[in-house]
N, C-alpha and C positions, 0 to 999 in steps of 0.2 A: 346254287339253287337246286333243290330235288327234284324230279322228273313228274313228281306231282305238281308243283310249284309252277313250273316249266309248261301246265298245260290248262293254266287257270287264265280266264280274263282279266283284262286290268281291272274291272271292280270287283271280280272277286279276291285280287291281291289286296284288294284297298283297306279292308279294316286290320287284318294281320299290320298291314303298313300304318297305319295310324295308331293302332294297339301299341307298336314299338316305340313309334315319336311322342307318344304322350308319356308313357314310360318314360322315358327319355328328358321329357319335360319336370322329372319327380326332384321338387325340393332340396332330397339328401342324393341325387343321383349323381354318378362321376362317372360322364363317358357313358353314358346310358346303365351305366351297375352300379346299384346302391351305396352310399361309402358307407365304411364301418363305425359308427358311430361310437362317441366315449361318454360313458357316463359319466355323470356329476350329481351324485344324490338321484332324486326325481327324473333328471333332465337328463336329456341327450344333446350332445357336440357334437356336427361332422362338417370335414371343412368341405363342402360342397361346390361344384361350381359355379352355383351361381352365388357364394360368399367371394369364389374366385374374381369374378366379374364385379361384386361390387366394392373390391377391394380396387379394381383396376380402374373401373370408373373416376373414384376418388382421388386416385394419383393422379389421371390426365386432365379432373379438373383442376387441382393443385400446378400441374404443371402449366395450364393454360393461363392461370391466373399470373402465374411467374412471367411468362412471356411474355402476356399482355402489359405487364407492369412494367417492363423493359423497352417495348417498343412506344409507351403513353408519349405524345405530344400534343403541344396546341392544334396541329395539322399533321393527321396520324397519317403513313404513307404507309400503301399496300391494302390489296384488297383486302387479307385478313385480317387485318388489325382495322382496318374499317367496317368489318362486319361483325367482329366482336362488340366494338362499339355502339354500332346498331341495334344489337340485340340486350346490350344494358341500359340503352338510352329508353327501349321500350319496356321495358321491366320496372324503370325507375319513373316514367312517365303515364304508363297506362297501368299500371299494378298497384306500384307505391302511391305514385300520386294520385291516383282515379281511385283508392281502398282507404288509404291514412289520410285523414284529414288533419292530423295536427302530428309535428318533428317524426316526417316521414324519412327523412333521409339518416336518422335513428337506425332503424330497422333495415334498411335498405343492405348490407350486407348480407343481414340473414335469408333474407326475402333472394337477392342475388345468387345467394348459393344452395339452397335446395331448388330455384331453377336450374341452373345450371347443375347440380349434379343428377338431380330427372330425365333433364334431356339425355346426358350423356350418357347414362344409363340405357333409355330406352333405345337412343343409335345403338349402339353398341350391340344391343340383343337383336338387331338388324344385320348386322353384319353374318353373313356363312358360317355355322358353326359355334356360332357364341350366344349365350343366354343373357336376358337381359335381367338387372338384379331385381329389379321389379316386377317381374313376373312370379314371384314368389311371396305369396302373404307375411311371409314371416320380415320382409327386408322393407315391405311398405305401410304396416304396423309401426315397425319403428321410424320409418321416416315420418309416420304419422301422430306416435308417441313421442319425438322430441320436439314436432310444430305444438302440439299441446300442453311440454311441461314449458316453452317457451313463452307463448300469450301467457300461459298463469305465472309465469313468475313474473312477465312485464306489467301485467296487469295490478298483480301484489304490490309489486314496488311503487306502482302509478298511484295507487287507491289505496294501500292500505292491506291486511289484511281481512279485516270488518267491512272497510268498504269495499274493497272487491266482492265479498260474498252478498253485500248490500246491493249492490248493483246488476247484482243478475236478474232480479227484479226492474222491471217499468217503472218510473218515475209517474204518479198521478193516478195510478190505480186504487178502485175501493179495500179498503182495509179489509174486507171478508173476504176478497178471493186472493189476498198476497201469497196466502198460504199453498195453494193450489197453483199459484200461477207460478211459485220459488221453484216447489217439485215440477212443474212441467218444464221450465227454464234448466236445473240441472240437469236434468235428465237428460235435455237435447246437445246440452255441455258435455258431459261424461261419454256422449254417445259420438261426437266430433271424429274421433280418432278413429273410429269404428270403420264410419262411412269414411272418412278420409282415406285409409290406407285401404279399402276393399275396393273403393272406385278405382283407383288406378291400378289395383294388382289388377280385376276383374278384363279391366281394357285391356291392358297389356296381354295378360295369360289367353284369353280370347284371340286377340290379332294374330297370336305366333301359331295358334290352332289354326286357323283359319289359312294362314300362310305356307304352313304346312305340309296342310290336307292339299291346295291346288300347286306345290311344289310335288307333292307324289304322284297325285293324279298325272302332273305332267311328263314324268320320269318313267311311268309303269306308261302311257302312249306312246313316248317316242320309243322304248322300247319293243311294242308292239311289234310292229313289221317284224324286226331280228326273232323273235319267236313265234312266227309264222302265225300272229293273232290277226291278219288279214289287211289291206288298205285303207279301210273305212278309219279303223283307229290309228293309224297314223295321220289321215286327214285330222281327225279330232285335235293330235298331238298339239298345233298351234294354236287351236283355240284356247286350251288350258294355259299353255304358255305367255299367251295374250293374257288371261288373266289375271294370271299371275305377276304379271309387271302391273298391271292395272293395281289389285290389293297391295303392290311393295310398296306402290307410289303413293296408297292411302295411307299404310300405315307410316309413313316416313313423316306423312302428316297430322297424323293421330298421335305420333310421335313429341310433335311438338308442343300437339293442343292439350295431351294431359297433363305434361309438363306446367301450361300456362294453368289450366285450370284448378291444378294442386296450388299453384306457387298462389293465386287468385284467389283462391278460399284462407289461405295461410296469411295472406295479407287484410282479410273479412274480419279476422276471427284477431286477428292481433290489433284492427281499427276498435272491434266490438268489447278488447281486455281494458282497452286504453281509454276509449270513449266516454260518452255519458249517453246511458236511452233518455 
């Protein structure tokens, strides 16, 4: 640290300190510096960390599912394996079953596993150090572009192809506003993925901001004292640190809730392919 650095307040270190973590936070970023990206025509490829992260998510869900398969009983012994359970008894009871009203347990795999690789995702970017793959538009686009070529292909095969496009349309409406009512119905179709994958990038990239910010705050306090920035901000230091357990312990639970609330719309949208209005 410089001798100018050395004689600044903790909130005037603060934006320099949040400048670097949001940096840090960058899409194509490795270890906070940029990777070298490869083209391909138009586009760019860089294996970044957080493709790292959700390369790693998918294997612990893969391996969890292995495990759990191993330990299944009529009378599952051990807490984990009874808490595993727990958490697909309520996916398949208040998700599938409260969303599909007709051969829910169809879907109930896929419904299963983009919960469960959300969650594990978003722990994971909880963890010290690690990013979670959802904090990056571009990884919950596509979690949100394969829940929508999904419903449309269940839906094709359900209906038809005529009749799926038939049905995007109300049942019982006057003929003169079919027209208007088709474009306003596609339009909120086509737009699905949009809000899908922005709502959870949005939570997520926010939380870890948030998280952050009162993890530095906390670190540039308790540092205080040691650079002779006076008593007062070290008093402060535990308040930040207090809050900072407070925010981990929200988001541990925001955690889970946009997990459910993804997997909840994905289960709406696959009743709505399948359905009849």
């Amino acid at each position: 640290m410089s001798a100018e650095a050395a004689g600044l307040s903790p909130m005037e270190k603060l934006v320099p300190e949040v400048s670097h973590y949001i940096k840090m936070l960058d899409p194509l970023s490795v270890s906070g510096s940029r990777a070298n990206p490869v083209k391909l025509g138009w586009n760019e490829f860089a294996l970044s960390t957080y493709m790292i992260f959700f390369i790693i998510a998918l294997i612990l869900v893969v391996a969890v599912v292995f495990w759990a398969k191993k330990r299944m009983a009529p009378v599952p012994k051990g807490r984990a394996i009874n808490a595993f359970e727990a958490v697909v008894d309520f996916v398949r009871n208040n998700i599938v079953g409260g969303c599909i009203k007709h051969d829910g347990e169809k879907y109930t795999p896929f419904i299963l596993t983009v919960f469960f690789f959300i969650l594990v995702s978003n722990l994971i970017g909880l963890i010290p150090g690690c990013k979670p793959s959802t904090g990056t538009v571009g990884a919950t686009f596509s979690l949100a572009i394969i829940v929508f070529a999904y419903f449309t292909v269940t839906g094709v095969v359900k209906k038809g192809g005529f009749g799926y496009i038939k049905a995007i349309v109300p049942h019982g409406l006057p003929k003169a506003i079919v027209p208007l009512i088709f474009v306003i119905e596609l339009a909120s179709m086509l737009l699905r993925p949009i809000t899908l994958g922005l709502r959870l990038f949005a939570n997520m990239y926010a939380g870890h901001i948030i998280l952050g910010i009162f993890a530095i705050l906390t670190k540039l306090f308790i540092l205080a004292p040691f650079q002779h920035q006076g008593v007062l901000n070290a008093l402060v230091s535990p308040v930040w640190f207090l809050l900072l357990v407070l925010m981990y312990t929200l988001e541990v639970a925001i955690a889970g809730i946009q997990a459910y609330v993804f997997t909840l719309l994905t289960a709406v949208y696959i009743d709505g392919a399948i359905g009849e209005h």
